[in-house]
N, C-alpha and C positions, 0 to 999 in steps of 0.2 A: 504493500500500500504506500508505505514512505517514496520508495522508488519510484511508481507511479507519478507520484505527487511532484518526485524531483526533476523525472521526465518533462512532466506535463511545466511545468515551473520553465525548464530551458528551452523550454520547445515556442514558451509565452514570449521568453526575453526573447530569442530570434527572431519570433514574426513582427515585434516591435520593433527590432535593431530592422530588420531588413524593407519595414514601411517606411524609414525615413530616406532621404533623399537630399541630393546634394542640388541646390539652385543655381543655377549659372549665371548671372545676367552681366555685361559688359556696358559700362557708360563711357562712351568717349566725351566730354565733356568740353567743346565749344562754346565760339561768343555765336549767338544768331541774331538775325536782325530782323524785327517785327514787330507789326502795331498788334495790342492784345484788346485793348479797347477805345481805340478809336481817338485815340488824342495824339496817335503820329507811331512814324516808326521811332523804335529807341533800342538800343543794346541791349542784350539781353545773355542768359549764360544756361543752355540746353545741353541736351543728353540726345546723342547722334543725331547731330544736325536738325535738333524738333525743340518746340515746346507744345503741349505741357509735355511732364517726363511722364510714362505711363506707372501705374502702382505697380509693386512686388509683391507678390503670392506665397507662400509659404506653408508647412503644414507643421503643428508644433511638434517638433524635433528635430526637424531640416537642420540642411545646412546651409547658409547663405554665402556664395559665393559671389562678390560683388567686384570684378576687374575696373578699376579707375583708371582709362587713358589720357591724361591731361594733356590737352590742346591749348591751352588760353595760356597769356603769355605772364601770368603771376603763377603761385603758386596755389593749390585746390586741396579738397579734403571733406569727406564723409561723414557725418553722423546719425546712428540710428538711434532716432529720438525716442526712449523710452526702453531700450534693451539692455539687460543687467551687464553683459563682457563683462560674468566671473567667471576671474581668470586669463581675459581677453582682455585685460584693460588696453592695451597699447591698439587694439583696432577701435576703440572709440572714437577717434575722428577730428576731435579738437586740435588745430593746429596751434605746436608748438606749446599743448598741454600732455597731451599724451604723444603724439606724433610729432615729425616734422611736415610740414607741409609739403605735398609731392606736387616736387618741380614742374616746370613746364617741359614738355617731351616726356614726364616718366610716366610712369605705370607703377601702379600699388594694387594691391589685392586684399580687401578685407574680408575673410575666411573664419566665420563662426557659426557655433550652434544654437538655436533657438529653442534651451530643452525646457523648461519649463513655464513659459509665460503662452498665451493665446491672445487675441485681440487688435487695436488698432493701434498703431504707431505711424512713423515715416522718416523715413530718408533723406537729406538735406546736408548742402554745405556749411563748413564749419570753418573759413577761413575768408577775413574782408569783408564778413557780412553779406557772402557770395547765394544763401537761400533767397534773401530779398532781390536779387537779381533771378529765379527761378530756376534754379537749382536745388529742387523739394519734389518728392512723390510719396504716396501713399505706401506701404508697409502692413499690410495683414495676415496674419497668424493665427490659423484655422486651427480648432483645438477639434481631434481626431477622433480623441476619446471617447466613447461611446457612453461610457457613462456624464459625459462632461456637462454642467450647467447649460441648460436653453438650446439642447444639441439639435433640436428639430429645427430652431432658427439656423443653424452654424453658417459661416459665410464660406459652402463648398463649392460657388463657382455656378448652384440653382438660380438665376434669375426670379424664379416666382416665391424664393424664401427671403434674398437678402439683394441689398443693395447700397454700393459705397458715393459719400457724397464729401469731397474736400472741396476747400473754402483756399482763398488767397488772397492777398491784398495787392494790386499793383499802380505804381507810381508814375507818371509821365518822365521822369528824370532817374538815373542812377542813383545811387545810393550814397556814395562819395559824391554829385553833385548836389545832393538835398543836405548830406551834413555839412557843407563848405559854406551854404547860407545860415549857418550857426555862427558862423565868424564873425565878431564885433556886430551881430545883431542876434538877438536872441530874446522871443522867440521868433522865429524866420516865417517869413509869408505864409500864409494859410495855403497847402495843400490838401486838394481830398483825392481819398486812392480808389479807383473802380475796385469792385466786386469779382473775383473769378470766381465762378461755381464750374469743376471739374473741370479746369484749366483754361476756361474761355467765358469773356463778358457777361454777367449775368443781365445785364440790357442785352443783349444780341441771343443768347441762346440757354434756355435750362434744361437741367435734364429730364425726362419723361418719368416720374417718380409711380411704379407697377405698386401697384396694392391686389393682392389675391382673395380671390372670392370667399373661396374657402380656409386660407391659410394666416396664421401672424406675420407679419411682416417683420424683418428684422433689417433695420437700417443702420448704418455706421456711418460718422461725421465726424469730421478732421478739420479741425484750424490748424494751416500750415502758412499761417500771416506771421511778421516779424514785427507788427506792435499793434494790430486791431481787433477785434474780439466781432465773433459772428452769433447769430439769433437763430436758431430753427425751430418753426412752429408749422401744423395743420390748425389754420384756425377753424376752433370750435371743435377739437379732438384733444381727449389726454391722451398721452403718451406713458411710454412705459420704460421709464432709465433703468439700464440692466447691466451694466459697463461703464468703470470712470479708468480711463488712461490703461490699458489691459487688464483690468481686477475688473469681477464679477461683483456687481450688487443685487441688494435685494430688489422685483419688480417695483418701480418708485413711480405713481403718476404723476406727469408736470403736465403743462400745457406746453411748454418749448422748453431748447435746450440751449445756455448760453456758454459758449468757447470761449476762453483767452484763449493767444496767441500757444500754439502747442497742444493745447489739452483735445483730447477724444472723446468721445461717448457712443455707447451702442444703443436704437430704446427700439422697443415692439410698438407696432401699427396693428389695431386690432383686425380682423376680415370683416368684409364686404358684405357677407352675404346674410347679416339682420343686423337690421336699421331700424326695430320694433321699441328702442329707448332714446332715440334722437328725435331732437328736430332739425327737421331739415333745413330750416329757412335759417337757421345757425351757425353750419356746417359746412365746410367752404370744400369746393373738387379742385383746390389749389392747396399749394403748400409754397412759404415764406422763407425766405432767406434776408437777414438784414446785418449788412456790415456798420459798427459804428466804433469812434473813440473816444475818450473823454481830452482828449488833450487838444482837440480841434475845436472852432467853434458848433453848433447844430446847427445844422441850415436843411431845410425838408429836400428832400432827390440828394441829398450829398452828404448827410451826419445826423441820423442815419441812411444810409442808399441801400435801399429794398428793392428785391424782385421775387417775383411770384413765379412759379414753376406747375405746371399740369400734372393732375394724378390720373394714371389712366389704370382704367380697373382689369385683372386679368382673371380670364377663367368661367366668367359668364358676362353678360350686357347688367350692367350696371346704367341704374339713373346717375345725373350728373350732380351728386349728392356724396359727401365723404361719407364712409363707413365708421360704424360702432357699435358695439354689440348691446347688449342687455347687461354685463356683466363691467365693461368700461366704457361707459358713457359718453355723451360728446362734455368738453369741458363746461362748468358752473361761472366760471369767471367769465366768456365770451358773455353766457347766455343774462348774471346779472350783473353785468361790466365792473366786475372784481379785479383789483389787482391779478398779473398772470404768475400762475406758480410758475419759475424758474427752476432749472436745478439749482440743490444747494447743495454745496458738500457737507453742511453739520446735517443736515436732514437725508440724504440720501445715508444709508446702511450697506456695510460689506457683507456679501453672502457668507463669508468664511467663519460670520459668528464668533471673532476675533476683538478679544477688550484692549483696550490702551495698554501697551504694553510697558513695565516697568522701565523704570530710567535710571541707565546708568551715569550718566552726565547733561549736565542743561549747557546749552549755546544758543547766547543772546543777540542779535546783530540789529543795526539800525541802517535803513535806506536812504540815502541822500541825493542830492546834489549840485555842483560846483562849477566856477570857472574858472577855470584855469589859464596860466599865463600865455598861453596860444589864444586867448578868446573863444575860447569851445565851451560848453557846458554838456557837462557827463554825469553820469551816473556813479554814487559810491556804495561801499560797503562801509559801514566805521567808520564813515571822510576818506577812506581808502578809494581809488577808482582806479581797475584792474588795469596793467599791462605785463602783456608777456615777457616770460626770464628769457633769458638766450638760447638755453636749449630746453628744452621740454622737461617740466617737471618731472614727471614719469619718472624718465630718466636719474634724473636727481636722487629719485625715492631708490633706485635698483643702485647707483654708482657708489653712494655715501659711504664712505668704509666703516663707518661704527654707529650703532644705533643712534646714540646724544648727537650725532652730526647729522643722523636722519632729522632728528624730532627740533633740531635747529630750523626754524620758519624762518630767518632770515637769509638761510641759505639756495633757499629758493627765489628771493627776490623779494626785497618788500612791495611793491607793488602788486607781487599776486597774492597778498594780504591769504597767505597759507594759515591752515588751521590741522593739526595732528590730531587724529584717532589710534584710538585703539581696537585691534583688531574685532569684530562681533561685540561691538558695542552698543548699546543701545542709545540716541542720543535725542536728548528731544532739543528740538530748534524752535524758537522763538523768532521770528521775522517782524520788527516793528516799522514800519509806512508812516511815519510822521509826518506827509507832504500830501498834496493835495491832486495826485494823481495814482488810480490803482497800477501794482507792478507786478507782470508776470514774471517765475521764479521755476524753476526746472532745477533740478536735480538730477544729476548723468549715474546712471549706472544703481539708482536705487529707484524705490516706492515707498513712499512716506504715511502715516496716520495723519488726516487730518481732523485737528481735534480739539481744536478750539479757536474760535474769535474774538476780538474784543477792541473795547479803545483804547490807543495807545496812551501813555501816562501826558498829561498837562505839560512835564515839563520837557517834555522831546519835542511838543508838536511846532511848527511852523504857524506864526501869528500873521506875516506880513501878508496878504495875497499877491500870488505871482504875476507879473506882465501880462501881459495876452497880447496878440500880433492885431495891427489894425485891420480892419476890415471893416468896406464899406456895408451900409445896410442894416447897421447895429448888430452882427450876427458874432460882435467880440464880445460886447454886454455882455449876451447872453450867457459866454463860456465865463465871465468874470460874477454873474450872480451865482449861477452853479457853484464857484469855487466859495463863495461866501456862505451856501448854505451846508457846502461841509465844515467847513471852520465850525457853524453854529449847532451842526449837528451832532446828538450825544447818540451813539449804540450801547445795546446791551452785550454784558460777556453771552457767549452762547458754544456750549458743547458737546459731543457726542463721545463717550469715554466708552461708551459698551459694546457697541458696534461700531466705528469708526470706517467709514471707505477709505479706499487706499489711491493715491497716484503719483504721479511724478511731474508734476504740475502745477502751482497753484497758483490765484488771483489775489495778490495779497489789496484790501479797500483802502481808498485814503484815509489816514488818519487813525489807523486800524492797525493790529497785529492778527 
């Protein structure tokens, strides 16, 4: 019987070892030149001679094999946003943190395995701020498993089960020429950025969003912008948040879901085929996409800039009416014009049934920022604002000849404002936003609890209100009373200790930790 059992045991690990698979994919990575929304041709930095770059496929244990041919005449580099590389630190991607940045003419090969995570991530430059030039794709990680949470949803490639929708921000100007207008004027002319929904103007073209007659719908949504946050809602449908950043939650109803820059979510769309708890005159045969920022003024078609997209229904003739069942409604807030439930990370729950975990060490940090003797104004850490050592920290941490010269942060450059761990430590981080704009915060190579809110203490915050850039039309006011009714605004502490979601991501609010 033992024997049996040991048979059956190695005969399990094989067919597992030999269901995984090695992915090939090759980017040659050129400049191309093209209008994406209609406000001119401008330079741009694609994958074989295209944009957008298409998504990566994956099935959780793959191997990702990703060949980088650099074409462009700096230097380039990879990150896969949201993938632990343990053990793989040095193919993380960051130039001149982990990496050197590979040259122009070379080739690098980032070769790992994806063994235990599933979900959505992406792919993107990590060097000059080379994503904002579009150099970003989509990254999904199909979890195999049979027994895996919401497998009937799984994103295996069904059309009538799932479908992916990334988001992007794009600029009429480079990146290097929009920060060069920070120079001795700050803040710099009002730009608003078009809308990509799957890699092309969401004025010009949406995607045809398939709802199944019979089936849940499992959608998957990507901000893969470099500093604007996207909105997706079916008005007058809840949704069903089931995934923050590749971690599983519990089924969550919102009415829509809001992205910072980087973060993911997976939610269910109920079926089509009863309509016996809705009103129709409600319930929209569209679905919403809305880019917006807080650092811009609001102007309507431009901050926020919305477009609608068609749902078309598959699997029987469907009225032109969204679907909902009996058992998840169309949403309460359309129907008695209630604030809309957003996702929230202290409200949404990890399915993993996992409490806050004990704390070996707290680290406190405070977000700023400066101007500097170039006339630039940057972003800090601790009045710290980052710049690269000489050669790649990484590095640094493998060469050191003796532990005290490892756990020495000066030897890594004081401007990478270094912080030493200890190995499987447990660490809880405090991020305090004492300024008057929310700030996206990502995490390389981990997943964090997130697990509390609140307002930052009186004596960090910023009192003065900031500049704001002229513009005619009074449309600066508006950004300049916004920032007065944060100053005057108090939040409550709010936390989730028992179930906590998990991501690699977060929206830290102004004025807020």
């Amino acid at each position: 019987m033992e024997l049996t059992a040991i048979v059956a045991l190695l005969l399990s690990m094989q067919c597992l070892r030999t269901q995984a698979a090695t992915v090939r994919v090759r980017w040659d990575v050129g400049y191309v030149y093209l209008d994406r929304d209609g406000r001119g041709v401008r330079r741009a930095i694609g994958v074989n001679g295209t944009l957008p770059v298409p998504p990566v496929y994956l099935n959780k244990g793959d191997r990702l094999e990703l060949q980088v041919n650099n074409t462009l005449d700096v230097p380039t580099s990879v990150h896969a946003h949201g993938v632990f590389q343990n053990g793989t630190a040095y193919l993380d991607g960051p130039s001149m943190v982990t990496q050197c940045g590979i040259p122009p003419a070379g080739v690098f090969t980032y070769s790992y395995e994806v063994a235990n995570q599933s979900g959505l991530f992406w792919l993107h430059g990590h060097t000059a701020h080379q994503n904002a030039a579009g150099l970003r794709a989509p990254l999904v990680v199909r979890d195999t498993d049979a027994q895996a949470p919401y497998r009937s949803q799984e994103m295996d490639g069904n059309d009538d089960d799932y479908q992916l929708l990334w988001f992007e921000d794009w600029y009429p100007r480079e990146f290097n020429a929009r920060a060069s207008l920070t120079i001795h004027h700050f803040p710099p002319p009002v730009t608003y950025p078009s809308a990509l929904v799957n890699g092309h103007n969401g004025a010009w073209q949406m995607p045809l969003l398939r709802v199944a007659h019979e089936k849940t719908r499992r959608i998957g949504l990507i901000n893969m912008s470099i500093t604007e946050s996207f909105r997706f809602s079916i008005p007058g449908l809840k949704l069903l948040a089931i995934e923050t950043d590749g971690y599983y939650t519990m089924p969550t109803p919102v009415d829509g879901v809001d992205l910072g820059p980087g973060q993911r979510y997976s939610v269910l769309i109920p079926p089509a085929n009863d309509t016996s708890a809705c009103d129709v005159q409600t319930v929209s045969p569209m679905y919403k996409v809305g880019l917006y920022a807080d650092f811009i003024p609001r102007r309507p078609g431009l901050n926020p800039r919305v477009h609608y997209g068609r749902i078309h229904y598959v699997g029987k003739r469907q009225p032109h009416v969204s679907a909902c069942t009996a058992n998840t409604t169309h949403s309460e807030s359309d129907k008695k014009k209630q604030p809309m439930a957003w996702t929230n990370d202290i409200r949404i729950q990890g399915l993993a049934n996992q409490r806050a975990l004990a704390v070996d060490r707290q680290i406190e940090v405070d977000l700023g920022g400066a101007e500097f003797t170039d006339h630039t104004v940057r972003d800090t850490i601790d009045g710290v604002t980052f710049a690269h050592a000489r050669i790649p920290t990484l590095y640094s941490v493998l060469t050191l000849p003796t532990d005290a010269m490892a756990r020495n942060t000066t030897l890594y450059g004081v401007q990478t404002h270094t912080v030493v761990l200890d190995h499987l430590q447990v660490i809880e981080l405090k991020i305090n936003n004492p300024n008057f704009l929310v700030h996206p915060m990502h995490l390389h190579g981990h997943r964090f609890q997130v697990v509390e809110y609140g307002p930052v203490e009186l004596s960090k915050r910023l009192t003065a209100l900031p500049p704001t850039a002229a513009e005619d039309g009074g449309a600066a006011e508006s950004l300049s009373a916004y920032y007065a009714h944060i100053l005057s605004t108090t939040v409550p502490v709010v936390g989730n200790y028992e179930r906590p979601t998990e991501r690699d991501t977060v929206m830290v609010p102004p004025m807020q930790y």
